[in-house]
PDB file of N, CA, C and O in Angstrom:
ATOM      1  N   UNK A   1      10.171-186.116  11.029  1.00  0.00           N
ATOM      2  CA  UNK A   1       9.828-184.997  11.864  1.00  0.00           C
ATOM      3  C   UNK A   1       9.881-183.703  11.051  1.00  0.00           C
ATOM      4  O   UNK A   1       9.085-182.796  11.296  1.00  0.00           O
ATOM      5  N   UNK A   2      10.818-183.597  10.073  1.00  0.00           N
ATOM      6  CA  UNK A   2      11.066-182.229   9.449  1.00  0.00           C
ATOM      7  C   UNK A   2      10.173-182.268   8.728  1.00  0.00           C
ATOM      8  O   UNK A   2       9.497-181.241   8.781  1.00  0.00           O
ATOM      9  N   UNK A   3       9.638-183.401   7.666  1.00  0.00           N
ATOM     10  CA  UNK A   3       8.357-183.231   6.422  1.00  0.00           C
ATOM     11  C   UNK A   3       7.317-182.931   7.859  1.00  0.00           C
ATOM     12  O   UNK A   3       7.096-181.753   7.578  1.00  0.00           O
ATOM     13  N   UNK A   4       6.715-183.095   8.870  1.00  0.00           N
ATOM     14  CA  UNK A   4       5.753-182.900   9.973  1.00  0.00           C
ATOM     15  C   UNK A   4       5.575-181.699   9.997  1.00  0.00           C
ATOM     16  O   UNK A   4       4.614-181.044   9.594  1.00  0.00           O
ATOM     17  N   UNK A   5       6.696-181.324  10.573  1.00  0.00           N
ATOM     18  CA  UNK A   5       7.033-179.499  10.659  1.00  0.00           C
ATOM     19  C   UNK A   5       6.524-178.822   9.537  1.00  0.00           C
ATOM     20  O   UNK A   5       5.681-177.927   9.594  1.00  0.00           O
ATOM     21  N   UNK A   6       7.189-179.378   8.239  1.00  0.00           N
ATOM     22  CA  UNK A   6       6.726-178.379   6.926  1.00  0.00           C
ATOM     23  C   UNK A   6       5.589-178.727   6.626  1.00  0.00           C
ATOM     24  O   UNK A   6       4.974-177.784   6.126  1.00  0.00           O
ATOM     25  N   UNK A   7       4.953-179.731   6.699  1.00  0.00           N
ATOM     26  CA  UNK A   7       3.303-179.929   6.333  1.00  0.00           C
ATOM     27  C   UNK A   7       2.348-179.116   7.197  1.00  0.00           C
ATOM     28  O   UNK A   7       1.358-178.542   6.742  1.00  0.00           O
ATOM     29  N   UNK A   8       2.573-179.110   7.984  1.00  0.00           N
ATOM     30  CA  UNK A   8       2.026-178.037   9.304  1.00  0.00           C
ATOM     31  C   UNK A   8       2.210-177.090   9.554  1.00  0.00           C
ATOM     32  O   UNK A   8       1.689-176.648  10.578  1.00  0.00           O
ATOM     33  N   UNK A   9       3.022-176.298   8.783  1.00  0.00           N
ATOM     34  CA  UNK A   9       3.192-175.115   8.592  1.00  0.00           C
ATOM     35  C   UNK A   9       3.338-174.375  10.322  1.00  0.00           C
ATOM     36  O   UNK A   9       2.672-173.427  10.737  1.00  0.00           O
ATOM     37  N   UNK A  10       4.714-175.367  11.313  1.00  0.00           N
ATOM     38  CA  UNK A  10       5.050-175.256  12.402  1.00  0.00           C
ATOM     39  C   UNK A  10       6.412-174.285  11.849  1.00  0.00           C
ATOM     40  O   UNK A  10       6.943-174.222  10.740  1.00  0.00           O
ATOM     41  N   UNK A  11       6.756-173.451  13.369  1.00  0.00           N
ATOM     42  CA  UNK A  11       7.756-172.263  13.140  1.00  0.00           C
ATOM     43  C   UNK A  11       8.909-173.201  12.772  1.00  0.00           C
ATOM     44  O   UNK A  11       9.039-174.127  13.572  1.00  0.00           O
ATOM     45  N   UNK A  12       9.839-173.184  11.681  1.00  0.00           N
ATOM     46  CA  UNK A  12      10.816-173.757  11.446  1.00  0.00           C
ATOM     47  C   UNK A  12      12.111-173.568  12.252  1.00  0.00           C
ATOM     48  O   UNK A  12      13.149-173.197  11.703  1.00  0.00           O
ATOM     49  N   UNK A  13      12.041-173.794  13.376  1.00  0.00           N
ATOM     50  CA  UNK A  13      13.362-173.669  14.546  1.00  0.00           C
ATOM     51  C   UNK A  13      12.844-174.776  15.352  1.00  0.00           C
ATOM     52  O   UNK A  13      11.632-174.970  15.260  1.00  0.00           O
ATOM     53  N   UNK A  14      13.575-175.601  16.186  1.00  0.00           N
ATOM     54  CA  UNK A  14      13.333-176.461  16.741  1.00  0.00           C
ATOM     55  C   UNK A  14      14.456-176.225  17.773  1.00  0.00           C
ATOM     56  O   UNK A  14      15.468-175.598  17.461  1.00  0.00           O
ATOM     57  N   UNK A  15      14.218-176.868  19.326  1.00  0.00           N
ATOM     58  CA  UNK A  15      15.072-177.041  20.289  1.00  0.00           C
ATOM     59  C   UNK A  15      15.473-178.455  20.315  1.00  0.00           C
ATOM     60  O   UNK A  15      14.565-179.249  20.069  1.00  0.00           O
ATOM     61  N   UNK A  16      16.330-178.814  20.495  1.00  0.00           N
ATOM     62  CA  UNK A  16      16.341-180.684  20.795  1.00  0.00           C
ATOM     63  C   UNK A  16      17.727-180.252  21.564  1.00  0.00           C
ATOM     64  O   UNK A  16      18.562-179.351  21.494  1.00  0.00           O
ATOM     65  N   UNK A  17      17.453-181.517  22.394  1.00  0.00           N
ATOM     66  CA  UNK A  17      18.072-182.020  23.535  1.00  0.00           C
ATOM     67  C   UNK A  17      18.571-183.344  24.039  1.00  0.00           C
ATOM     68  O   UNK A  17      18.492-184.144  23.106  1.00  0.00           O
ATOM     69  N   UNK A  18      18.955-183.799  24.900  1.00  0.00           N
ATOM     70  CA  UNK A  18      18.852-184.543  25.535  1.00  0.00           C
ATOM     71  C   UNK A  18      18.690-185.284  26.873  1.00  0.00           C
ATOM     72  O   UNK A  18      18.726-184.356  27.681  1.00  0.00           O
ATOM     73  N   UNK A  19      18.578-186.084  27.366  1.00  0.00           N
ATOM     74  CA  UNK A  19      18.565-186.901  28.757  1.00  0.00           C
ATOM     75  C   UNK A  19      19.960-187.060  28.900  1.00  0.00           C
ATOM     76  O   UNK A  19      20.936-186.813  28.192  1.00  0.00           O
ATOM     77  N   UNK A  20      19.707-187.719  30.427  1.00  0.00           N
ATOM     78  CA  UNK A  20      21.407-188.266  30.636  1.00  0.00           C
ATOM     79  C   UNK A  20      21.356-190.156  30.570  1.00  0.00           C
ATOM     80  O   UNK A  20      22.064-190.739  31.391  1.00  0.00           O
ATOM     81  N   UNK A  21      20.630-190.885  29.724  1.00  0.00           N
ATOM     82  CA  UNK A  21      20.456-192.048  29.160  1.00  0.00           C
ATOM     83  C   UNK A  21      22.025-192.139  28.370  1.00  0.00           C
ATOM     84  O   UNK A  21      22.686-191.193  27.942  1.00  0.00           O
ATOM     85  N   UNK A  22      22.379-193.680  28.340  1.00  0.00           N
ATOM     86  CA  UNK A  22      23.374-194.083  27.380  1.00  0.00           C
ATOM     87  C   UNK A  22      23.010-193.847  26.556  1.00  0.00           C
ATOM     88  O   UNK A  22      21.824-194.154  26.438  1.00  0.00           O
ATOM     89  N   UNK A  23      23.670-193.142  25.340  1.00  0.00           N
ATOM     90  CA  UNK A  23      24.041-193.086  24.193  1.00  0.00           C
ATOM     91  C   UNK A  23      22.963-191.847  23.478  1.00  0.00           C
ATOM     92  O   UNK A  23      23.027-191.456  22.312  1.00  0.00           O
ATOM     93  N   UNK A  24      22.200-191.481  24.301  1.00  0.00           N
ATOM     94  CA  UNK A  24      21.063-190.041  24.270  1.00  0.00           C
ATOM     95  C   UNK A  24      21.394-189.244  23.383  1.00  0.00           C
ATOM     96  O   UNK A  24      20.816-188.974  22.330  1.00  0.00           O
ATOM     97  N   UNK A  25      23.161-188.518  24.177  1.00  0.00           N
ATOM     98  CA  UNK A  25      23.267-187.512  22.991  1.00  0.00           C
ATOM     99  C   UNK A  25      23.692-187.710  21.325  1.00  0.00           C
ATOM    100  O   UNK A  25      23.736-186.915  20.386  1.00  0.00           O
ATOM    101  N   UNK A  26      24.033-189.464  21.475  1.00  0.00           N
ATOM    102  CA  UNK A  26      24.518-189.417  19.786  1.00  0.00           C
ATOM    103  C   UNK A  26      23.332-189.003  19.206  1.00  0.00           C
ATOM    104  O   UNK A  26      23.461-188.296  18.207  1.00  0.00           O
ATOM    105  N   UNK A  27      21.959-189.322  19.659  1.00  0.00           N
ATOM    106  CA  UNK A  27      20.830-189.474  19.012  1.00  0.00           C
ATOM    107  C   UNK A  27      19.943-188.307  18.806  1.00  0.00           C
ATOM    108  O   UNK A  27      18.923-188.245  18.120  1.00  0.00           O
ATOM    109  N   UNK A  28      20.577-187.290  19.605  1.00  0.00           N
ATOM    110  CA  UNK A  28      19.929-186.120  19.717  1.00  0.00           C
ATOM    111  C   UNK A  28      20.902-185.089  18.887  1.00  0.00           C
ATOM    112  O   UNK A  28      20.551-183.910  18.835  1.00  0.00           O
ATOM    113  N   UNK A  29      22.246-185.543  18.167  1.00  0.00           N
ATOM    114  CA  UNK A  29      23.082-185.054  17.849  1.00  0.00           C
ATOM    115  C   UNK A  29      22.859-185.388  16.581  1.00  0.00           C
ATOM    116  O   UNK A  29      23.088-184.458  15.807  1.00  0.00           O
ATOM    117  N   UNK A  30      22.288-186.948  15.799  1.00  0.00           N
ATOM    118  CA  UNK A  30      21.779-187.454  14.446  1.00  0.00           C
ATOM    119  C   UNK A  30      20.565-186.519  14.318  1.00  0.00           C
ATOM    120  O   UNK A  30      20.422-185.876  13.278  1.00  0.00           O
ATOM    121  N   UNK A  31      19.711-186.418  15.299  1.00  0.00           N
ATOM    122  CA  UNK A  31      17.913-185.917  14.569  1.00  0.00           C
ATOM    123  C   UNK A  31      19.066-184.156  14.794  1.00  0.00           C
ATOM    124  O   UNK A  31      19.467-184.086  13.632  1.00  0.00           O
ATOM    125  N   UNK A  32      19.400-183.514  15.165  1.00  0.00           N
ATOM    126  CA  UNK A  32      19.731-182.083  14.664  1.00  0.00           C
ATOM    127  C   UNK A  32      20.299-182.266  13.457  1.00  0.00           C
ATOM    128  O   UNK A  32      19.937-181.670  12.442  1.00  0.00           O
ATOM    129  N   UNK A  33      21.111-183.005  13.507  1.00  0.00           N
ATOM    130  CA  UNK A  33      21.837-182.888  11.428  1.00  0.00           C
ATOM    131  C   UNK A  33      21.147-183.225  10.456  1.00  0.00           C
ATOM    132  O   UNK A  33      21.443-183.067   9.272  1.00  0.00           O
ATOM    133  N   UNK A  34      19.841-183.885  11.045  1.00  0.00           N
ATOM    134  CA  UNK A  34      19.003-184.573  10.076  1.00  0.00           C
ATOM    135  C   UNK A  34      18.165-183.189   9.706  1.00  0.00           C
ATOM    136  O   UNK A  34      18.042-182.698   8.584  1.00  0.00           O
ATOM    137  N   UNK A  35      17.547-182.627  11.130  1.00  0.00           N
ATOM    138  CA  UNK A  35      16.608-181.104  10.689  1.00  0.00           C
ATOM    139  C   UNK A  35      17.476-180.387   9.929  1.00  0.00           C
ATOM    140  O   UNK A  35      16.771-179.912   9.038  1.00  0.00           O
ATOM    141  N   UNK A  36      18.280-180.133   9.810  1.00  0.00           N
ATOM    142  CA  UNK A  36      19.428-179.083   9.665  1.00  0.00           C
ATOM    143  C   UNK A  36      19.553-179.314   8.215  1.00  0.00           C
ATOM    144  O   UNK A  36      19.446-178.401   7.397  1.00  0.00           O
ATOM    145  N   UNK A  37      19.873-181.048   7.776  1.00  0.00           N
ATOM    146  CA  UNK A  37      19.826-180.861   6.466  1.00  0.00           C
ATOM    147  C   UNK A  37      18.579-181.021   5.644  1.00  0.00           C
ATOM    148  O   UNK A  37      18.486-181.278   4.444  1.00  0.00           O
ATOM    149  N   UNK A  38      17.584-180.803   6.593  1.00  0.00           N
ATOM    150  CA  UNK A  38      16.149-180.576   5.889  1.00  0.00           C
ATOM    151  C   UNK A  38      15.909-179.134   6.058  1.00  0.00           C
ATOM    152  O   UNK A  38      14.735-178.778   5.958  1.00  0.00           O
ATOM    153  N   UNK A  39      16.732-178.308   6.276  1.00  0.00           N
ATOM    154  CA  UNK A  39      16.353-177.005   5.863  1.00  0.00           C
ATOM    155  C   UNK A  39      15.803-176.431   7.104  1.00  0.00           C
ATOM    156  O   UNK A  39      15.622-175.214   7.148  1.00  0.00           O
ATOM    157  N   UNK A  40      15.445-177.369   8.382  1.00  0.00           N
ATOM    158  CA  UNK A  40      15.461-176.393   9.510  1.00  0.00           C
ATOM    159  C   UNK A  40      16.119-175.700  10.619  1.00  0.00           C
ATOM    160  O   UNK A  40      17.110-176.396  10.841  1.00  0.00           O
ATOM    161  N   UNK A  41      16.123-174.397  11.709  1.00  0.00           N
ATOM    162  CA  UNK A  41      16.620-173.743  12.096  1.00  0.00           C
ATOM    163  C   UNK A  41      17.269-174.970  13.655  1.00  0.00           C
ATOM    164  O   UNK A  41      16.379-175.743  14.011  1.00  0.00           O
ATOM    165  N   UNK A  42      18.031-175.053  14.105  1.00  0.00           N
ATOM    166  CA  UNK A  42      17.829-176.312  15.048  1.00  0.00           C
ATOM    167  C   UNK A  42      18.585-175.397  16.321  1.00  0.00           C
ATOM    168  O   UNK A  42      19.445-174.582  15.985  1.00  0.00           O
ATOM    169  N   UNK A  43      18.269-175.543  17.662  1.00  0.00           N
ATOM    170  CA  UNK A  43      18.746-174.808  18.904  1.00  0.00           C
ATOM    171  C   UNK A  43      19.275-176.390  19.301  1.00  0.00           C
ATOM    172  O   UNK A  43      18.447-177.168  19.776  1.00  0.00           O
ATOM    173  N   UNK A  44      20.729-176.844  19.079  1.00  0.00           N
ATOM    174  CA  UNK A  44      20.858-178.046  19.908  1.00  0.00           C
ATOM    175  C   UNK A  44      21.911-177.304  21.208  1.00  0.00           C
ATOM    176  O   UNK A  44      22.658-176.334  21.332  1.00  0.00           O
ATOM    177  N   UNK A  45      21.467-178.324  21.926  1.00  0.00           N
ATOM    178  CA  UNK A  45      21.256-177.933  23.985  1.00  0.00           C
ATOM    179  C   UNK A  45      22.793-179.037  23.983  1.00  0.00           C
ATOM    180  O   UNK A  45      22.602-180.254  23.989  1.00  0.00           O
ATOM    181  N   UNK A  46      23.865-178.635  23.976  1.00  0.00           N
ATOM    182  CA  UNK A  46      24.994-179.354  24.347  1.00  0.00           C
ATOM    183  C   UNK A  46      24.933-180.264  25.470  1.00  0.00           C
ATOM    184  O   UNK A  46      25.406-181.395  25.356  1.00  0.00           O
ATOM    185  N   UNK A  47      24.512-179.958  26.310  1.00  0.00           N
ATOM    186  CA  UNK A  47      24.581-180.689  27.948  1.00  0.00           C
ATOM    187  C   UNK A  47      22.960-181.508  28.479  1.00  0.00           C
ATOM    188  O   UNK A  47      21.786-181.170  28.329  1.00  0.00           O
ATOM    189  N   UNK A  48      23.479-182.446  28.999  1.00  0.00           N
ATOM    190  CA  UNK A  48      21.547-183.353  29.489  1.00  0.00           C
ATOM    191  C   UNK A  48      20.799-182.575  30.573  1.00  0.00           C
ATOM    192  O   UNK A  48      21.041-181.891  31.568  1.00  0.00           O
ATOM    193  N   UNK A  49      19.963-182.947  30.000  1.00  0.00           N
ATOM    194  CA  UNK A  49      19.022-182.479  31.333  1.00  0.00           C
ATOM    195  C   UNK A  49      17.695-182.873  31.024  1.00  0.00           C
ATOM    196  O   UNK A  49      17.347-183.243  29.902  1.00  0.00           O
ATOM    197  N   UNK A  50      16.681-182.765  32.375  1.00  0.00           N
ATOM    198  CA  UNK A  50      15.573-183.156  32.192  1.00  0.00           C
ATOM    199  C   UNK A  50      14.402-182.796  31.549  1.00  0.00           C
ATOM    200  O   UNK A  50      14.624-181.590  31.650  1.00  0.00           O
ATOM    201  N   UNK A  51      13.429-182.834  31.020  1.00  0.00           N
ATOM    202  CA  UNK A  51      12.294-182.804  30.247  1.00  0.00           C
ATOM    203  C   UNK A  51      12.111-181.450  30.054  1.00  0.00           C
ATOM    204  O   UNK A  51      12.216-180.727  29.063  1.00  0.00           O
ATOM    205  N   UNK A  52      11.700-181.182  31.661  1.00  0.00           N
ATOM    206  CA  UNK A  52      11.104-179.633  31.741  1.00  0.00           C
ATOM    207  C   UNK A  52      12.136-178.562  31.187  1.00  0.00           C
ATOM    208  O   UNK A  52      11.667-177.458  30.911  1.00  0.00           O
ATOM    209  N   UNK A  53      13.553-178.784  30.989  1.00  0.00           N
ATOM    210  CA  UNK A  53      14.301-177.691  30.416  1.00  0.00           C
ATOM    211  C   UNK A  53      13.968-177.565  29.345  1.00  0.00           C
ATOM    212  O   UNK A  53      13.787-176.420  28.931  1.00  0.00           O
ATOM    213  N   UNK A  54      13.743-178.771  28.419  1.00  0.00           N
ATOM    214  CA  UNK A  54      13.390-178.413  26.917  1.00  0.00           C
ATOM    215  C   UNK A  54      12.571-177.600  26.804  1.00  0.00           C
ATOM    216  O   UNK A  54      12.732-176.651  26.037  1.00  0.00           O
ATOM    217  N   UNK A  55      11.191-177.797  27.731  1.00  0.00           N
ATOM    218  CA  UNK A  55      10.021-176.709  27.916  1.00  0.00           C
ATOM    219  C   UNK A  55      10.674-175.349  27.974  1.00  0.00           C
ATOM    220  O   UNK A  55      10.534-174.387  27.220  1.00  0.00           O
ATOM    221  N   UNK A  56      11.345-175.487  28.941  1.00  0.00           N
ATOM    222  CA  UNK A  56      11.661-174.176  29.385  1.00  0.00           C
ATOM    223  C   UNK A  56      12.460-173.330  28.058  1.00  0.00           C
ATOM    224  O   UNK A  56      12.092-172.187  27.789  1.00  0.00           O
ATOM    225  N   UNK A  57      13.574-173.996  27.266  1.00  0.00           N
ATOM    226  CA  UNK A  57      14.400-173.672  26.070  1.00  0.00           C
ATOM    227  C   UNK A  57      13.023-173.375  25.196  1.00  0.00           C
ATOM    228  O   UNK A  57      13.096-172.164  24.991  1.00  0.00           O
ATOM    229  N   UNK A  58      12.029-173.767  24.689  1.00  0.00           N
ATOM    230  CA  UNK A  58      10.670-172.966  24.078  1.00  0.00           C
ATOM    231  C   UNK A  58      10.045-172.267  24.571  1.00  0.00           C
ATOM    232  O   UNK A  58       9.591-171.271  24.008  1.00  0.00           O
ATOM    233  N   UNK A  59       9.835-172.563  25.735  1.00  0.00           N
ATOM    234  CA  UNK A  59       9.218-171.374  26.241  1.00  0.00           C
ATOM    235  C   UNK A  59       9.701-169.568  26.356  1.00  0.00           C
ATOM    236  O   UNK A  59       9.187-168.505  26.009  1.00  0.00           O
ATOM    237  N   UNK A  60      10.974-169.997  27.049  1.00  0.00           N
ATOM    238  CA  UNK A  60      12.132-168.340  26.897  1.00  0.00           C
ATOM    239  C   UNK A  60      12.476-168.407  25.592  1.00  0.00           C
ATOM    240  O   UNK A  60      12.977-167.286  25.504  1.00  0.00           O
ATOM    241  N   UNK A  61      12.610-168.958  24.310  1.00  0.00           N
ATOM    242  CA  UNK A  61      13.087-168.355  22.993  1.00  0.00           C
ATOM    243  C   UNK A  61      12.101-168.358  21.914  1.00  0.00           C
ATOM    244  O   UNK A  61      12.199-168.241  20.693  1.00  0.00           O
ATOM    245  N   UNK A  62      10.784-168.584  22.995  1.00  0.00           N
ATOM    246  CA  UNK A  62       9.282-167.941  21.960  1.00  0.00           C
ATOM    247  C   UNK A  62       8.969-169.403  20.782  1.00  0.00           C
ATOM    248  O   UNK A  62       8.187-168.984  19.929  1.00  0.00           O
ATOM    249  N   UNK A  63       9.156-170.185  20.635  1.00  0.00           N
ATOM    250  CA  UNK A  63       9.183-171.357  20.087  1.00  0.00           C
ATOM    251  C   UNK A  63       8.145-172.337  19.915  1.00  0.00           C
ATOM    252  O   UNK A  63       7.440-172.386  20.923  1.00  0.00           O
ATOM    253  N   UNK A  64       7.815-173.076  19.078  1.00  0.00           N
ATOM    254  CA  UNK A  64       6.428-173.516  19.601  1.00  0.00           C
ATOM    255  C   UNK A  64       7.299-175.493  19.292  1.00  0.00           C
ATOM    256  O   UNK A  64       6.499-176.427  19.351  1.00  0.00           O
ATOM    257  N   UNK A  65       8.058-175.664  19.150  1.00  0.00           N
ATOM    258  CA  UNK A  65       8.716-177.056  18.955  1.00  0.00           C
ATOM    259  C   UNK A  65       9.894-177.269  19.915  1.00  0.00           C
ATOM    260  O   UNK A  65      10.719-176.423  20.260  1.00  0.00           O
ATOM    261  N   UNK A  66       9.827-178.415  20.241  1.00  0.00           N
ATOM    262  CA  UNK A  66      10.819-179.216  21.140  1.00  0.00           C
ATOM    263  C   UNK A  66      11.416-180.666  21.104  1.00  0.00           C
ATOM    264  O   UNK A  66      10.662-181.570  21.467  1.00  0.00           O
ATOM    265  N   UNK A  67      12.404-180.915  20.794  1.00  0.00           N
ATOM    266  CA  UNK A  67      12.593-182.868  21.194  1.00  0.00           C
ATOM    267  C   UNK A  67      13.446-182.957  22.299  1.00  0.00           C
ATOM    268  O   UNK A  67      14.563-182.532  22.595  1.00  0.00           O
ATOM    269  N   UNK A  68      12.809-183.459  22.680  1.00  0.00           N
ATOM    270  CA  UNK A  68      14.009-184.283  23.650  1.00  0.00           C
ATOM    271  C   UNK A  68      14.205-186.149  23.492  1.00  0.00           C
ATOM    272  O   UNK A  68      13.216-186.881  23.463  1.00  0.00           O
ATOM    273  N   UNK A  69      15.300-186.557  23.425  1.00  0.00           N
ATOM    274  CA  UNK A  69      15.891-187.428  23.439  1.00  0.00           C
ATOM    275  C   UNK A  69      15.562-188.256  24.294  1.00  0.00           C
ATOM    276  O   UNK A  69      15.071-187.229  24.763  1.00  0.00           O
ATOM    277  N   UNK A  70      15.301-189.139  25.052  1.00  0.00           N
ATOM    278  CA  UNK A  70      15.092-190.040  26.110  1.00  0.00           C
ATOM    279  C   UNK A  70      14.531-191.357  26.181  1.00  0.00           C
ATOM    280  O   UNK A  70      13.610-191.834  25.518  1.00  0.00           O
ATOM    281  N   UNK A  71      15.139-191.806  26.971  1.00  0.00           N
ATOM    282  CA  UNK A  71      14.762-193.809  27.401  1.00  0.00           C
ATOM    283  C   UNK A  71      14.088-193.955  28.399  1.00  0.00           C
ATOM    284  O   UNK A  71      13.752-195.125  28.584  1.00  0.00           O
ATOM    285  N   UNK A  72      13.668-193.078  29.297  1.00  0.00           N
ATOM    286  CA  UNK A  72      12.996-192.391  30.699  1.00  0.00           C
ATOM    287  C   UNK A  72      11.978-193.814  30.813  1.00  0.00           C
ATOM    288  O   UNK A  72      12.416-194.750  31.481  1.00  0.00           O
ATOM    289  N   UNK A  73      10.893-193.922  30.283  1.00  0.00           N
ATOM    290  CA  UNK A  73      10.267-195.449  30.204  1.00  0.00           C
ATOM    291  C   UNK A  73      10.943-196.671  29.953  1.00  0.00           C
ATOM    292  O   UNK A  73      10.225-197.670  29.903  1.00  0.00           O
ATOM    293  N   UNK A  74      11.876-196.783  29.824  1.00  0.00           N
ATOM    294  CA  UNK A  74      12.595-198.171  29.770  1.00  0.00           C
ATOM    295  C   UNK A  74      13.754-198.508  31.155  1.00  0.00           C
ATOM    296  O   UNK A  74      14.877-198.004  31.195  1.00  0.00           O
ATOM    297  N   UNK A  75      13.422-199.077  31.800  1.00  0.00           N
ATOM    298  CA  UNK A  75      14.820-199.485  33.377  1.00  0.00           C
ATOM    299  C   UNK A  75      15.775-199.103  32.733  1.00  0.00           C
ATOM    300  O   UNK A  75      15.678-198.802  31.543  1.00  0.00           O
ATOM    301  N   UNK A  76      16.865-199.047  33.399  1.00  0.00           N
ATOM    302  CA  UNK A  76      17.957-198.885  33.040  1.00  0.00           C
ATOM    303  C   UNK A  76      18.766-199.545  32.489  1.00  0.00           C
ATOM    304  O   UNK A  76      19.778-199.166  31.899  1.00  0.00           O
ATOM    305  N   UNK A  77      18.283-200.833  32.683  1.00  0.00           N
ATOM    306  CA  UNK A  77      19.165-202.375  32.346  1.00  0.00           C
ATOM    307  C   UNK A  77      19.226-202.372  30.991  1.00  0.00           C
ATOM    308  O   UNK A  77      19.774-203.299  30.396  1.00  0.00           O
TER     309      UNK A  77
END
């Protein structure tokens, strides 16, 4: 994701997040340390929530990148 960003010459800050899925935030907590030690700016969102907040976290801090974390297509089982 970070070589993506820098090939594309995308704003180097990113929001990431997560769902409230098992084990969501370890994974949303690995891809921030991963941007982070690729040299990008990272907004990580402590607490879950749904899709549209991530939108919303780019949208109010002018941003043009977002991840969110999620299993949302897979049952729960």
């Amino acid at each position: 994701m970070a070589r993506y960003i820098k090939e594309n010459d995308y704003q180097q800050k990113v929001v990431v997040r997560h769902e409230f899925r098992f084990l969501s935030d370890r994974f949303s907590r690995a891809l921030s340390e991963s941007l982070v030690e690729e040299g990008l700016e990272v907004m990580f969102m402590e607490e879950a929530a749904p899709t549209p907040m991530v939108m919303l976290a780019v949208e109010e801090n002018n941003l043009n990148l977002g991840a969110l974390i999620t299993a949302s297509y897979n049952s729960a089982d």
